[in-house]
LOKE-304414 format. One line per 5 residues: their letters; for each residue x, y, z of C-alpha. Coordinates in Angstrom, 1 decimal. Last residue first. Layout:
# LOKE-304414
a> X,Y,Z  ...
This chain:
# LOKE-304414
xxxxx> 92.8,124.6,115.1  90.2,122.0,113.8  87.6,123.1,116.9  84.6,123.2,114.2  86.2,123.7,111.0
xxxxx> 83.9,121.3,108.4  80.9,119.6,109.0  79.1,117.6,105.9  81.1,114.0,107.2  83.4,111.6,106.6
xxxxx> 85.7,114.9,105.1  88.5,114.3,107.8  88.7,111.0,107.2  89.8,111.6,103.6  92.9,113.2,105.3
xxxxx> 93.8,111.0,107.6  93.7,107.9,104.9  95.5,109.9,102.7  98.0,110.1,105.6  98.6,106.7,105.7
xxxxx> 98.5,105.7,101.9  101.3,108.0,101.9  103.7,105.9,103.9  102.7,103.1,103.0  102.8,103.4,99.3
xxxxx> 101.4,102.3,96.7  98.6,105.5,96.4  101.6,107.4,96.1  104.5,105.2,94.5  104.5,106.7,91.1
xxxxx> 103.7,110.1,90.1  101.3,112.4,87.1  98.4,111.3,88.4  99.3,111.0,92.2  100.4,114.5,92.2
xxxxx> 96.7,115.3,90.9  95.1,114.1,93.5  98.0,114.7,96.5  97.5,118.7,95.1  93.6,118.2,95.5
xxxxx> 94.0,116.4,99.1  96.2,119.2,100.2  93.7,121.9,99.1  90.7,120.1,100.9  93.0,119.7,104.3
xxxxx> 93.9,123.2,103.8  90.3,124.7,103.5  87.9,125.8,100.7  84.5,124.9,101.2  82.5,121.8,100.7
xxxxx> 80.6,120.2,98.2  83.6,118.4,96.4  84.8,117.7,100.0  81.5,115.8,101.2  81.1,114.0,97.4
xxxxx> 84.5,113.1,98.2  83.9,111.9,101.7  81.0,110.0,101.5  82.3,107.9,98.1  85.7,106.7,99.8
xxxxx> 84.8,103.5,99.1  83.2,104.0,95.1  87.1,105.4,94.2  88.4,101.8,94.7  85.3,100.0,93.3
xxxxx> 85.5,101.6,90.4  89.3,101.4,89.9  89.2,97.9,90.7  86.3,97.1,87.8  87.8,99.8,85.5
xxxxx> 91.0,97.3,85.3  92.5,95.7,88.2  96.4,96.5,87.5  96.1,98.6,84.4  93.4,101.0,86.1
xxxxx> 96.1,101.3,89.3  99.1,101.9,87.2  97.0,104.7,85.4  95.7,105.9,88.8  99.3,105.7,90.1
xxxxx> 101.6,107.4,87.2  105.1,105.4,87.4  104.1,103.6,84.3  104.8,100.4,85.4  107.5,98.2,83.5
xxxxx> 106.6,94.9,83.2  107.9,91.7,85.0  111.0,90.4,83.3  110.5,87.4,81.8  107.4,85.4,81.2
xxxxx> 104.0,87.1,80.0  105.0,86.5,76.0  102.9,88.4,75.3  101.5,91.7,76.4  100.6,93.1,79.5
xxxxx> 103.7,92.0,81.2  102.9,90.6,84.8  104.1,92.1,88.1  100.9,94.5,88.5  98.0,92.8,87.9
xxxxx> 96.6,92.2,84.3  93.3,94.2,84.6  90.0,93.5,85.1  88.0,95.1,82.4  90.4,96.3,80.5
xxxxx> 92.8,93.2,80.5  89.8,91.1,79.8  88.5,93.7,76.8  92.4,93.3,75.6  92.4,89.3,75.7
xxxxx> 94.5,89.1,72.2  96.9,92.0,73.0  97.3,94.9,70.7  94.8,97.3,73.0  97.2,96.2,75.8
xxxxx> 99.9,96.8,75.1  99.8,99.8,73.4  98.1,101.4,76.3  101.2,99.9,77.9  103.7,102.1,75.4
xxxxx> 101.7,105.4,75.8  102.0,104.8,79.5  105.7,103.8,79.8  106.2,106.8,77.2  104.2,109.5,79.2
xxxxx> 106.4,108.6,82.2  109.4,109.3,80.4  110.8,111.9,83.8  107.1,113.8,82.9  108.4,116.9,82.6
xxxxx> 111.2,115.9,80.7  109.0,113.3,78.2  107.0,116.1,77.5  109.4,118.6,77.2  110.6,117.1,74.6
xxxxx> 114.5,119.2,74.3  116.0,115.7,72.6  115.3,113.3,76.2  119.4,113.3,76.7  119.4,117.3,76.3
xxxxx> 116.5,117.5,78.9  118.0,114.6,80.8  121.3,116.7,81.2  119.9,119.7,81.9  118.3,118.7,84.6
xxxxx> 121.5,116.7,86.5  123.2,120.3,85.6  120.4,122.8,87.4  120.5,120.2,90.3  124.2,120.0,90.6
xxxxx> 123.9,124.0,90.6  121.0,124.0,93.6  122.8,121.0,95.6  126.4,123.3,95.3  124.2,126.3,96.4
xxxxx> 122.1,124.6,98.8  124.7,125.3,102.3  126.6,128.0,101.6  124.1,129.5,99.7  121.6,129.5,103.1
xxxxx> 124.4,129.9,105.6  124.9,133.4,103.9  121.5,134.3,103.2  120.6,133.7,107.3  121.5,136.6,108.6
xxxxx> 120.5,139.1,105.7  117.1,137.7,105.1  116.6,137.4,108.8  117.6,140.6,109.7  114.8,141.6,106.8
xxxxx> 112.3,139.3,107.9  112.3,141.3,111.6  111.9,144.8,109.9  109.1,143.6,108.2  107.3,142.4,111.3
xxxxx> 108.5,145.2,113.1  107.0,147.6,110.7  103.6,145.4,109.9  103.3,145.4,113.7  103.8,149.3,113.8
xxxxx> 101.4,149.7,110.8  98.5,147.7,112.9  97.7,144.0,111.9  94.8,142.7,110.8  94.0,144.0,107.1
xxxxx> 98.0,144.2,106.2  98.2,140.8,107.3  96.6,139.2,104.5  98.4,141.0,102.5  101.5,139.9,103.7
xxxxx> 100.5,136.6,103.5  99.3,136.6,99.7  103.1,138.2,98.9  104.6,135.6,101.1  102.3,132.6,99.6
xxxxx> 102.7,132.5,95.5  106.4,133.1,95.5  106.6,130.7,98.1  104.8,128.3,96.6  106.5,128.6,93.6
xxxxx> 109.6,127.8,95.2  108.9,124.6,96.9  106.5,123.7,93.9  109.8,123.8,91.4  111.9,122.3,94.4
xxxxx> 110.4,119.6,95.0  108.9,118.6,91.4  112.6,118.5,90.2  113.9,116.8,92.9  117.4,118.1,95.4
xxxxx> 116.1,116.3,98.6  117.5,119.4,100.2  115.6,121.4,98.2  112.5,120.3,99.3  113.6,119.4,102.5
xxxxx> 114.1,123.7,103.2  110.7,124.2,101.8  109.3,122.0,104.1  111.4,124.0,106.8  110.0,126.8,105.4
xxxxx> 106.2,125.7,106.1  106.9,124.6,109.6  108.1,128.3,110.1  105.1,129.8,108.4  103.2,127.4,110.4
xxxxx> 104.6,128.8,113.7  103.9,132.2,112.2  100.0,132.3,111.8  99.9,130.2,115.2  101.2,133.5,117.0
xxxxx> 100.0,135.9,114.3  96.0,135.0,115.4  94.4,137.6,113.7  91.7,135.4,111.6  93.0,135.9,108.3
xxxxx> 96.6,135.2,109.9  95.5,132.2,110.9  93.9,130.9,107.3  96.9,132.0,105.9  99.4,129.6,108.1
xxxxx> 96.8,126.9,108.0  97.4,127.7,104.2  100.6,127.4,103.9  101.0,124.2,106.0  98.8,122.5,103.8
xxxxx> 100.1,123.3,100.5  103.9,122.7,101.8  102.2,119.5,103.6  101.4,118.3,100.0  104.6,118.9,98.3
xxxxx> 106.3,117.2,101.0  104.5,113.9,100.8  105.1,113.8,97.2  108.6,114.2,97.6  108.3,111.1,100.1
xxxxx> 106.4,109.3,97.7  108.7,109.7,94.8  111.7,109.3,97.3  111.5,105.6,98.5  114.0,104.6,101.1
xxxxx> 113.6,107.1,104.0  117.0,107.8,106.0  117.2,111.9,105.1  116.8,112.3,101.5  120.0,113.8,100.3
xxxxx> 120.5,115.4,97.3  122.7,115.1,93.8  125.4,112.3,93.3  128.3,110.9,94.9  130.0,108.3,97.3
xxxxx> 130.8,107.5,100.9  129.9,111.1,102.4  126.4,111.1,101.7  125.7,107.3,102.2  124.7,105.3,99.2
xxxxx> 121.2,103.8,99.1  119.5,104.9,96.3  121.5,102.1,94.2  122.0,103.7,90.7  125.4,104.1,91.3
xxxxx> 125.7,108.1,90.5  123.6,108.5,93.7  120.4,110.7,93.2  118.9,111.3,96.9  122.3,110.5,98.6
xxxxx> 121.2,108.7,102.1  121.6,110.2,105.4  124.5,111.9,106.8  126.1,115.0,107.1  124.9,115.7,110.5
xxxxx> 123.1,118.7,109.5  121.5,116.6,106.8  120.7,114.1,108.8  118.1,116.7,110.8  116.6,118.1,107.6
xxxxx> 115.6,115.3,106.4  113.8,113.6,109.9  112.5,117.7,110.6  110.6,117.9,107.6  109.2,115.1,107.9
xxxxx> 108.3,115.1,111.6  106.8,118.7,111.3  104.7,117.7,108.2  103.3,114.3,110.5  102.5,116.6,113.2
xxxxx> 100.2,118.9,111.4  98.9,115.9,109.2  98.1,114.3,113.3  96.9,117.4,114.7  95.0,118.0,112.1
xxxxx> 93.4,114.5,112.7  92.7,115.1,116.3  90.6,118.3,115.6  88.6,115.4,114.0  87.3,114.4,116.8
xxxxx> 88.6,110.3,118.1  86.7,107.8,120.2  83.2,109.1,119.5  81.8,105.8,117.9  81.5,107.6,114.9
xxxxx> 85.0,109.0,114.7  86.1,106.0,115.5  84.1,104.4,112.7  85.3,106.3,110.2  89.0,106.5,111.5
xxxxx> 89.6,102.2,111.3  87.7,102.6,108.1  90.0,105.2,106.5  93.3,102.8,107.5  91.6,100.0,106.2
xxxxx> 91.0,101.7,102.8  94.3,103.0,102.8  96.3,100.4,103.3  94.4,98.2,100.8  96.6,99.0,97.9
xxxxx> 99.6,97.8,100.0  98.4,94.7,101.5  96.8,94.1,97.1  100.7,94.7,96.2  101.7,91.4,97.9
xxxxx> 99.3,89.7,96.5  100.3,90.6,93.0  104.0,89.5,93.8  102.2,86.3,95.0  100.8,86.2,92.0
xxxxx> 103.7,87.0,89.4  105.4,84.7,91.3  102.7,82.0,90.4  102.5,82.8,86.9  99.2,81.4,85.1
xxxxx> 99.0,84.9,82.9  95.2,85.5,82.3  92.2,83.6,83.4  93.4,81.4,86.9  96.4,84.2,87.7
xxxxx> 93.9,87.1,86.7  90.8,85.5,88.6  92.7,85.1,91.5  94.3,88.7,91.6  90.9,90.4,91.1
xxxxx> 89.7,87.8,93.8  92.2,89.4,96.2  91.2,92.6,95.3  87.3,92.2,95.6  87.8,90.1,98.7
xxxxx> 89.6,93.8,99.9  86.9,95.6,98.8  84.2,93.5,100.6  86.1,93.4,103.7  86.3,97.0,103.5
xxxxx> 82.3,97.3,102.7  81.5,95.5,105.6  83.8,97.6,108.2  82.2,100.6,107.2  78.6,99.4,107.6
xxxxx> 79.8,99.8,111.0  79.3,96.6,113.4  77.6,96.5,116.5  78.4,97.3,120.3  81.7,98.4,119.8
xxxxx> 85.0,96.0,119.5  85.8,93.0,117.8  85.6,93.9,114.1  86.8,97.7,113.9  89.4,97.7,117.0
xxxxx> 90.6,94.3,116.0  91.3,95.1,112.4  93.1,98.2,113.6  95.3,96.4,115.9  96.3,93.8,112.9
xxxxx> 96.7,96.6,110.6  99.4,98.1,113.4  101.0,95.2,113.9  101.7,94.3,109.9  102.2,97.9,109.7
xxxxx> 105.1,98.0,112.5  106.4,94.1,111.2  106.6,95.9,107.7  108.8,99.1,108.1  111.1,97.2,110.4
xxxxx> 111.9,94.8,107.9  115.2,94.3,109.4  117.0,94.7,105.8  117.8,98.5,106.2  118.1,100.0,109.3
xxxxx> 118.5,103.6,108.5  115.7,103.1,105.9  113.3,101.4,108.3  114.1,103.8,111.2  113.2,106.7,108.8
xxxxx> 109.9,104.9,108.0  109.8,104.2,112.0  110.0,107.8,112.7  107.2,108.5,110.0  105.0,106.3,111.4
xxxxx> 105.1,107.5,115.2  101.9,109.3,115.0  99.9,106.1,113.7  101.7,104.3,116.3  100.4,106.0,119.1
xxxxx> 96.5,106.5,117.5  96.7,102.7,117.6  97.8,102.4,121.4  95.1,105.0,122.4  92.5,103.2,120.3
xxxxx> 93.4,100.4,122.0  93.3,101.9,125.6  89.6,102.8,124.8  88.9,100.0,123.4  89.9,98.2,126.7
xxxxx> 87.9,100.5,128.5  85.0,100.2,126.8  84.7,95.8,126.5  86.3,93.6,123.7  83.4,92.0,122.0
């Protein structure tokens, strides 16, 4: 066993990187084909698989039933290549996606049992999500100003054309993927917005407003990425949270306050409107007409619109399966998640329904899925029996983004701070020193 003060320093190192992950996400992007992204989460899982099975005194329960699940997996993937499709680049694909699928999990371990041992409070954690929506917002917003970054929607198809060397809708800073980075944003708008509430509830207008601000800059990302579900939550939000805040305030503050504050929104308003439409109303309008193109090209279903097809993909692969000749097999364990569900296997792999839990089901059947949502059992029976709070509401809106989205629970980047945020709920006590 590694002794206390070298844990100590681990821990230090691991908590390091973890805040640094969406810098080298950016880094990844902007440095394409250096494999940055995986060399910093292959050293990173490595750390955290150190810290959980080679330091401490004993061994957390924790750490048992991760290696469990991720044997599970792998022999999921086993049993599929031996009993199903007999690819082997469909398995090693397969494989590939099992690192990814078991971010999380190890991730969530590595915080369970520092919390436990004491290495790490959970007011650490908020700081981390709090960090993590600042850094976000600021790596899109920041290339942006610069005029650079990669075109969010590029007429070539590539999503990795330059702003300034070709055309399309959006930009999305120097990250690659953009479902999960939308999704990301959508979930630190909800969590931002309510730290920001749950301030002003309490009188404290200093923190109050340096949320609102990290909020807006969200907001700002939102439409600068120029997506459909960015901008509609962006907005809504907003509609939603400024008339809520300023009733909120009206119980804490004193009518001068309320005055100046108004007074000071309104020079904003009018300052800032101008470089606001000169800078998102050509995004805005190409928006509006990218839109209205697929809801013409998909016939007016708003179905199919909302859902950018997905609801096809998944109507066609529940298809798939139920036609196929092993369907109880494919339900039961899956079919992985290169392989076509139905014959003939070879070919193109199959087309994934861009809806996680669904892709997720389809990949290692109700046996994966089980055992998926079974290891993070503690903390959500802990946050279906807690309280409202903003780590609880951005772990709802993730839920239920996830359903209807690709990439989320896929992703590294997300994985990570679902991780954080089901840490947070390991146990029954909620709010003590999270601010």
């Amino acid at each position: 066993m590694v002794d206390s003060k070298s844990t100590i320093s681990l821990n230090k190192v691991i908590l390091f990187l973890l805040v640094i992950m969406p810098i080298v996400e950016s880094l990844n992007g902007l440095l394409l084909g250096h494999h940055i992204s995986d060399i910093y989460r292959a050293g990173l899982g490595l750390l955290i698989l150190v810290y959980i099975f080679c330091t401490g005194k004993y061994l957390h329960k924790q750490s048992f039933e991760l290696l469990f699940l991720l044997l599970l997996y792998i022999g999921l993937t086993m049993f599929q290549f031996i009993f199903f499709h007999g690819d082997i680049t469909a398995f090693k694909s397969d494989l590939k996606t099992t690192t990814r699928i078991i971010i999380t999990p190890l991730y969530y371990a590595y915080f369970y049992v520092a919390l436990v041992r004491k290495d790490i409070r959970k007011a650490e954690l908020v700081k981390l999500l709090t960090t993590y929506a600042i850094l976000y917002a600021v790596l899109i917003i920041t290339p942006t100003l610069f005029h650079t970054g990669y075109i969010t929607y590029d007429y070539q198809g590539t999503g990795f054309v330059m702003v300034g060397h070709g055309t399309g809708v959006g930009s999305k800073g120097f990250f690659v993927e953009i479902n999960s980075l939308v999704g990301i944003l959508v979930i630190f708008t909800f969590y931002t917005g309510q730290r920001a509430l749950a301030f002003f509830k309490k009188g404290n207008l200093k923190n109050g407003v340096q949320f609102v601000l990290i909020l807006l800059s969200l907001v700002m990302a939102e439409i600068i990425t120029t997506t459909k579900t960015g901008i509609v939550v962006g907005v809504i939000y907003l509609i939603y949270f400024l008339p809520r805040s300023f009733f909120v305030l009206r119980k804490v503050i004193t009518k001068k306050q309320r005055r100046i504050l108004a007074e000071l929104l309104s020079v904003l308003i009018v300052v800032l409107s101008p470089f606001i439409y000169q800078g998102f109303a050509k995004e805005v309008t190409l928006f509006i007409q990218r839109n209205q193109y697929f809801f013409d090209l998909f016939d007016g279903n708003l179905l199919k619109f909302i859902t950018s097809s997905r609801s096809v993909f998944l109507e066609k692969t529940f298809k798939s399966i139920n036609r196929a000749d092993n369907s109880l097999f494919l339900h039961l364990f899956g079919g992985g998640y290169y392989i076509r569900l139905d014959k003939p296997f070879f070919g193109a792999g199959r087309r994934v329904t861009e809806m996680d839990w669904f892709d997720l089901y389809f990949s290692y059947g109700l046996v994966g899925i089980v055992a998926y949502i079974t290891y993070f059992k503690e903390s959500l029976f802990n946050i279906l029996n807690s309280k409202k709070n903003p780590v609880k509401i951005m772990l709802v809106v993730f839920i239920v983004y996830s359903l209807i989205a690709g990439h989320v629970i896929f992703n590294a980047m997300t994985t990570t701070i679902l991780a954080v945020a089901l840490a947070y709920f390991t146990d029954n006590k909620f709010g003590e020193n999270d601010d």
